[in-house]
C-alpha positions in Angstrom: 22.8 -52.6 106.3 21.0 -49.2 106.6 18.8 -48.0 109.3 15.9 -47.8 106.1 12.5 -49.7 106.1 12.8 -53.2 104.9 13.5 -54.2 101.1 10.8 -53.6 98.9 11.7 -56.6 96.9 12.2 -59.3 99.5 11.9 -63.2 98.1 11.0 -63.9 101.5 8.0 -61.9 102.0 5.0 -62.4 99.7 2.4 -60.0 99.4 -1.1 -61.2 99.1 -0.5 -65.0 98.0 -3.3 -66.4 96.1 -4.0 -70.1 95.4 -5.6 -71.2 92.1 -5.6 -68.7 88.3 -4.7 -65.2 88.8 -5.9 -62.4 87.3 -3.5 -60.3 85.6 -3.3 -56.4 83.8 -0.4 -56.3 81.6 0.4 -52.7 80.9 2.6 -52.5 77.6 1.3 -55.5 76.3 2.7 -54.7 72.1 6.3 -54.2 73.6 9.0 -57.2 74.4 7.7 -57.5 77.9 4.3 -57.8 77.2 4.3 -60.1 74.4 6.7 -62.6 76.0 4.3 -62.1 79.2 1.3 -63.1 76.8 3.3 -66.3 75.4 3.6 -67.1 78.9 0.0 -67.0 79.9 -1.1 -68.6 76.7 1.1 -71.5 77.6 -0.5 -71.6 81.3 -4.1 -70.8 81.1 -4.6 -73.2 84.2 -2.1 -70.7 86.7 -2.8 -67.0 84.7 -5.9 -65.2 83.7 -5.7 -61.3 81.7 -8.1 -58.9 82.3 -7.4 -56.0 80.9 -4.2 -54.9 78.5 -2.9 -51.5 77.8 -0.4 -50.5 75.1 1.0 -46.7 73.8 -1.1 -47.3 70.3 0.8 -47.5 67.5 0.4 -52.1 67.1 -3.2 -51.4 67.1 -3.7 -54.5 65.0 -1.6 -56.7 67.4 -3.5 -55.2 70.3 -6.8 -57.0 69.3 -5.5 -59.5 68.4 -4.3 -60.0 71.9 -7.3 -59.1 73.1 -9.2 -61.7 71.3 -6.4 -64.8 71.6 -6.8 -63.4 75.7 -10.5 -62.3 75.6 -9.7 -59.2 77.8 -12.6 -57.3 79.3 -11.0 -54.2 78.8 -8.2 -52.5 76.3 -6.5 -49.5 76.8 -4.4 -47.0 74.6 -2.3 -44.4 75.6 -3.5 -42.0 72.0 -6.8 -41.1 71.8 -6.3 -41.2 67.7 -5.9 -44.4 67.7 -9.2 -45.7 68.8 -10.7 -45.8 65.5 -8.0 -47.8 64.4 -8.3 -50.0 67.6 -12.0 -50.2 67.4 -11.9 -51.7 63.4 -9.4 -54.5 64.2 -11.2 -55.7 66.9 -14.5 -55.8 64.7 -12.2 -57.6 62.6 -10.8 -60.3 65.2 -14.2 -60.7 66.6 -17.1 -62.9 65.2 -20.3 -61.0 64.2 -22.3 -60.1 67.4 -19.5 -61.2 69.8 -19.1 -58.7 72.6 -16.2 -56.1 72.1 -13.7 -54.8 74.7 -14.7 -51.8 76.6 -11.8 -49.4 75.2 -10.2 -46.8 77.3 -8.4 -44.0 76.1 -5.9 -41.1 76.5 -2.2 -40.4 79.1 -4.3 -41.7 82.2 -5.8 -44.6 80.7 -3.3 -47.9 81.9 -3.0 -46.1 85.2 -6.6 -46.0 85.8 -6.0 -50.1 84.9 -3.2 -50.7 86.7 -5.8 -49.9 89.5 -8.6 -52.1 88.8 -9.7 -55.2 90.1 -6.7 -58.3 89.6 -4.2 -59.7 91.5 -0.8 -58.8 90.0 0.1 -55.9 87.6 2.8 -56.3 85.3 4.3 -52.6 84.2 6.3 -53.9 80.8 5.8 -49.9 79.9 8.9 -48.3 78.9 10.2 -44.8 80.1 9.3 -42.7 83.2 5.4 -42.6 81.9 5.7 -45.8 83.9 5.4 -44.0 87.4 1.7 -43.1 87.8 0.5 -46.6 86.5 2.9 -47.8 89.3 2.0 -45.7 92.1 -1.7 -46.6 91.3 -1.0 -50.2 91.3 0.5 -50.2 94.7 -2.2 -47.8 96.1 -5.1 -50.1 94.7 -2.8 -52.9 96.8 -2.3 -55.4 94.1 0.8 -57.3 93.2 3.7 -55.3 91.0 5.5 -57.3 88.6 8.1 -54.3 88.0 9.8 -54.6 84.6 9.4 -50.7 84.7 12.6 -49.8 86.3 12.1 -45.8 85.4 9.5 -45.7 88.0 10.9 -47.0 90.3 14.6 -44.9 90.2 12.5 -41.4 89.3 9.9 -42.1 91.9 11.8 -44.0 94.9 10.9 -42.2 97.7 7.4 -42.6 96.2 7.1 -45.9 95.6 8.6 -47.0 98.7 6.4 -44.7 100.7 3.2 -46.9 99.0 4.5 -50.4 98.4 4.1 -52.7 101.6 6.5 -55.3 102.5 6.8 -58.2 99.5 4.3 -56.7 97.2 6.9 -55.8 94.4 8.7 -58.4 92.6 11.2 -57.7 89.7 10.8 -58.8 86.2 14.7 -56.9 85.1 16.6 -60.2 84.4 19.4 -58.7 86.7 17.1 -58.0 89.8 14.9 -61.4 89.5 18.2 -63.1 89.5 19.3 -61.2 92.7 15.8 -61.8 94.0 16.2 -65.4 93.7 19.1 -65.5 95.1 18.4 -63.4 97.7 16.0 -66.1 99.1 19.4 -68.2 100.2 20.5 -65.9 103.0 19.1 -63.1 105.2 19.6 -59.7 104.8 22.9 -59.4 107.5 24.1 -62.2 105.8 24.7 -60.5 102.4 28.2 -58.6 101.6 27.7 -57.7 98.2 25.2 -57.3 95.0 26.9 -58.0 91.8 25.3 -57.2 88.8 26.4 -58.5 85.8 26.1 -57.0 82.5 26.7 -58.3 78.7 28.6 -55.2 77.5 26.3 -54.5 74.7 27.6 -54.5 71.3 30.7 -52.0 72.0 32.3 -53.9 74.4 36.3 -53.9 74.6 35.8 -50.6 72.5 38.2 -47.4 74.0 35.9 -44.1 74.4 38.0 -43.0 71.0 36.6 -45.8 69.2 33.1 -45.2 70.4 32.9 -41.4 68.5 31.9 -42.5 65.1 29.5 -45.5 65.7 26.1 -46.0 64.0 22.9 -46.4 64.6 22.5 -49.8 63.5 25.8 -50.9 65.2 24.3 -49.8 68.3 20.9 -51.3 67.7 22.7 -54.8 67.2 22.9 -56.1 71.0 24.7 -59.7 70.6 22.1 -61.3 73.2 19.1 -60.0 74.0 16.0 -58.7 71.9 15.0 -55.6 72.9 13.0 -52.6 72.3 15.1 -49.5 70.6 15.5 -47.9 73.6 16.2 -50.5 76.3 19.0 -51.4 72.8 20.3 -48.0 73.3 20.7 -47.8 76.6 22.5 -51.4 76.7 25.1 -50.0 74.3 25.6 -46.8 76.6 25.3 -49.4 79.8 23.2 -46.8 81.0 20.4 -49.6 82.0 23.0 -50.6 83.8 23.3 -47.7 85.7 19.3 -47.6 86.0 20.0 -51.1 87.5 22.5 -49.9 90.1 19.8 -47.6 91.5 17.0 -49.8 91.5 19.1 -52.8 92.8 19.8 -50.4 95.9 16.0 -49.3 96.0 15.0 -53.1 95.8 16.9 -54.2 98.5 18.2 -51.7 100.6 22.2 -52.1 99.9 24.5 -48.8 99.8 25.6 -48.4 96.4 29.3 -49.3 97.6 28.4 -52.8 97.6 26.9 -53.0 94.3 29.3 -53.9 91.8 28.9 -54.2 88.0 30.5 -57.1 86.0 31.0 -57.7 82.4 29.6 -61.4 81.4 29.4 -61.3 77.6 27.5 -64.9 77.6 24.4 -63.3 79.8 23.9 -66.7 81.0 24.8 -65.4 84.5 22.1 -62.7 85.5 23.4 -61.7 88.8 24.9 -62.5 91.9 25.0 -61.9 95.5 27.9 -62.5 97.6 27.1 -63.6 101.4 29.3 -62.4 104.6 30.9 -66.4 104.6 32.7 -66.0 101.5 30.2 -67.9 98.8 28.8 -66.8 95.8 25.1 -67.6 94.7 24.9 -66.7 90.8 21.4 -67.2 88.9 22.0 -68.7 85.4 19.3 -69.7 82.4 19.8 -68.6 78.8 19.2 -64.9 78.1 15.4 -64.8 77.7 13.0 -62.8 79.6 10.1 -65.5 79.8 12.1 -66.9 83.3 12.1 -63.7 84.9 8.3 -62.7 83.8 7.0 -65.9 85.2 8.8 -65.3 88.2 7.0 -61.7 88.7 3.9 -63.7 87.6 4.1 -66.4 89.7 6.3 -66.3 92.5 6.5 -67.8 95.0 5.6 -70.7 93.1 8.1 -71.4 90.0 6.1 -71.8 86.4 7.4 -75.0 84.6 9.4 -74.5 81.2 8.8 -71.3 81.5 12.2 -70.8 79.7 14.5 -72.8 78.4 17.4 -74.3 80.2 21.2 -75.2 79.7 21.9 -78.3 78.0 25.0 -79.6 80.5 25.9 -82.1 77.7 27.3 -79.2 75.8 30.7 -77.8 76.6 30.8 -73.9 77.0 32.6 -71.0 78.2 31.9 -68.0 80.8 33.8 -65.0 80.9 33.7 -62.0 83.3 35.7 -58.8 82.9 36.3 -55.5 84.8 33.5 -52.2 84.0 35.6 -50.4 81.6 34.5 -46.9 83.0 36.5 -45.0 81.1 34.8 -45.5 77.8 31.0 -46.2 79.6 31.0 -43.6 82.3 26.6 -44.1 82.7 27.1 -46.6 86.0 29.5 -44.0 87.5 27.3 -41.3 86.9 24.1 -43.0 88.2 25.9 -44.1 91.2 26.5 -40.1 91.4 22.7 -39.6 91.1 21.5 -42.0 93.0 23.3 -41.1 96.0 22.0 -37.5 95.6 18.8 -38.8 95.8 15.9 -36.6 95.4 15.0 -35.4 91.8 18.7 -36.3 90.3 17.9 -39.3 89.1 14.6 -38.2 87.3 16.9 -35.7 85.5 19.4 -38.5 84.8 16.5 -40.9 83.0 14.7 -37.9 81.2 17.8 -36.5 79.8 19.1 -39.6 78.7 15.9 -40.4 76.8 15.6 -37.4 75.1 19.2 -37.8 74.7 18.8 -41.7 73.2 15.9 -40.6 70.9 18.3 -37.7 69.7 21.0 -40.5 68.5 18.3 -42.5 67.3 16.9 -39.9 64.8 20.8 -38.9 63.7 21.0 -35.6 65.8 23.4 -36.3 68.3 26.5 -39.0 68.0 27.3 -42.2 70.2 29.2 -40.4 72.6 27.3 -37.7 72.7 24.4 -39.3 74.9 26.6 -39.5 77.8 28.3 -36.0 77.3 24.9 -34.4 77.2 23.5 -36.2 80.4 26.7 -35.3 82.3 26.0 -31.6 81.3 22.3 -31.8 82.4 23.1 -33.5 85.4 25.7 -30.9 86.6 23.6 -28.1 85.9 21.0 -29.6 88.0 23.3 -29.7 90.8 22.4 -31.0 93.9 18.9 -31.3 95.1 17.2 -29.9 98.2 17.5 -32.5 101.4 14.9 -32.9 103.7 12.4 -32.6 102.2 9.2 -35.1 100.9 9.5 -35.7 96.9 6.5 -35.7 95.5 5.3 -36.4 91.8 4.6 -32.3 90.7 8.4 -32.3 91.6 9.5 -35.5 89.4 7.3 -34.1 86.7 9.2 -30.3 86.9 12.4 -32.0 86.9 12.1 -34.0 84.3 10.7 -31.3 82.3 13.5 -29.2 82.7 15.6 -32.2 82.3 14.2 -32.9 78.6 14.3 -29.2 77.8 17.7 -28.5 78.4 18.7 -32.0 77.0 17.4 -31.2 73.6 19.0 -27.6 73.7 22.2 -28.9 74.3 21.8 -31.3 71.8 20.8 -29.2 68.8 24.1 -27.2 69.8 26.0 -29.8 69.6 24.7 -30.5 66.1 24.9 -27.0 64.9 28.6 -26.8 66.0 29.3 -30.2 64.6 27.8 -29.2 61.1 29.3 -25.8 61.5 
């Protein structure tokens, strides 16, 4: 192991247990996270309790009705033009003279939740925007259900500076698996992290084949439902990538013993290998209610949280070699993440503007990666030595998305040229 402070995700350690219902912020509530988070805490109104919920704005109708179905004493949205929307559907899910929501609005708004008063925070937001609600969160010393793995691989040195010894716990199906897991050995007793991943909907495809895929094609993931983005970057396998780095964030492993699998089923979610030659592997059917209510929860386990595997049933689990040839993210964010500093912020924010490029029809399948590689060599390598702080994430990534959406227009001009 390294001579680094412990893990910050450690299944043995847990911050700030609390017996009885806890209070909970969901941040993203309207995305895939949140919602599945909600069905969760519907289903358990004895162990969870929601306080407040934030969301970017744009399912104002579902928001309230959230609200009400969780009676929430505060609601948050990330666009100020979307109060009045906001404020009509909740006069709409509310009975005349019933109390509304106080309603907070504007960029700052699910940070300045994630630090009030509740015992764990669950960042389901997508995208780097995800690192001041985080830092806040860990700051106000609350509980971080992390399903917000952007702030924690633009922000590491940040976030590990903050969060104190078991006060994290992953939500990513990958990392709760290793989590769990984890909770079999000690930390000198683990040789390797494998992480596995489904292979999106391209899988077995040469980098040739790759050139003239579509939108939709990418968009259809065989077992998981996503959000667009988290889609995209599961075709690309940069999430895996993203994974790589926060795996070795989490739990302190150099990044030469984190390996990267190919399990098409995604009924295996990860698994660590221990120093005596066994293999612990996690396994459930691909949904994301298991490892919510294991963020939620933990330590304690929340009953059919999920559903499990019928044994009765015959089936069939494959594994296969990272084809790195055609999906050369996890390389690359191996590249980044051993540079440290503000590379990885430069990897995430060029591949998102990069993602929304595709997305919108500017910029082809293969494209993404070629135009992340470019931003990330221009970047070079960043200064040692020195403390990151946010002003420099925030440059970085600005620079980051800039150049990103030059290159990309050029690459569309030359294409159409």
């Amino acid at each position: 192991m390294s001579d680094s402070p412990a893990p910050l995700a450690d299944p043995h350690l847990v911050f700030d247990a609390a017996e009885g219902r806890r209070d909970l912020v969901i941040l993203g509530s309207t995305g895939s996270i949140g919602t599945q988070a909600i069905d969760l805490v519907l289903r358990n109104p004895d162990r969870f309790r929601v306080t407040a919920l934030s969301a970017a704005g744009g399912r104002v109708a579902l928001l309230a009705e959230q609200a009400r179905q969780l009676r929430v004493r505060t609601v948050a949205v990330a666009a100020p033009a979307a109060v009045p929307a906001l404020r009509e559907a909740l006069l709409e899910q509310y009975g005349a003279g019933e109390p509304l929501p106080e309603i907070l609005a504007g960029p700052d708004a699910a940070t300045q939740l994630a630090g009030s008063d509740c015992h764990t925070v669950l960042n389901g937001i997508t995208g780097s925007i995800g690192l001041a609600p985080t830092l806040a969160a860990l700051e106000a010393g609350r509980t971080l259900a992390l399903a917000n793995k952007e702030s924690l691989i633009v922000g590491g040195p940040l976030v590990k500076a903050l969060a104190k010894p078991g006060q994290i716990i992953p939500v990513d199906s990958e990392h709760a698996a290793l989590f769990q897991a984890l909770a079999a050995g000690t930390r000198a007793d683990v040789r390797k992290l494998v992480v596995t991943a489904s292979g999106g909907p391209f899988r077995g495809r040469t980098k040739s084949e790759l050139a003239h895929v579509t939108r939709d094609q990418a968009l259809a993931h065989p077992t998981w439902a996503m959000g667009p983005v988290i889609t995209i970057n599961s075709a690309t396998l940069v999430n895996k990538g993203l994974e790589v780095i926060e795996a070795h964030l989490l739990y302190d492993i150099p990044f030469d013993r984190i390996e990267v699998v190919v399990h098409p089923q995604s009924y295996v979610h990860s698994m660590v290998e221990f120093t005596d030659g066994s293999t612990l592997a996690q396994a459930t059917p691909p949904d994301m209610r298991g490892p919510i209510a294991i963020g939620l929860g933990w330590p304690e386990r929340v009953p059919d949280a999920a559903p499990a595997f019928d044994w009765s049933k015959a089936s069939t689990w494959e594994f296969f070699p990272l084809d790195n040839d055609a999906f050369p993210s996890v390389g690359l964010a191996r590249h980044v993440g051993t540079l440290g500093g503000t590379a990885p912020a430069v990897f995430n924010a060029a591949n998102e503007e990069c993602v929304d490029a595709f997305l919108a029809g500017r910029l082809p399948f293969n494209g993404i990666m070629d135009t992340v590689t470019a931003v990330v060599a221009e970047h070079g390598t960043p200064p040692t030595g020195t403390s990151l702080t946010v002003a420099d994430v925030l440059e970085a990534e600005t620079w980051a998305r800039a150049r990103a959406r030059e290159l990309s227009a050029k690459a569309t001009a030359e294409a159409r040229a």
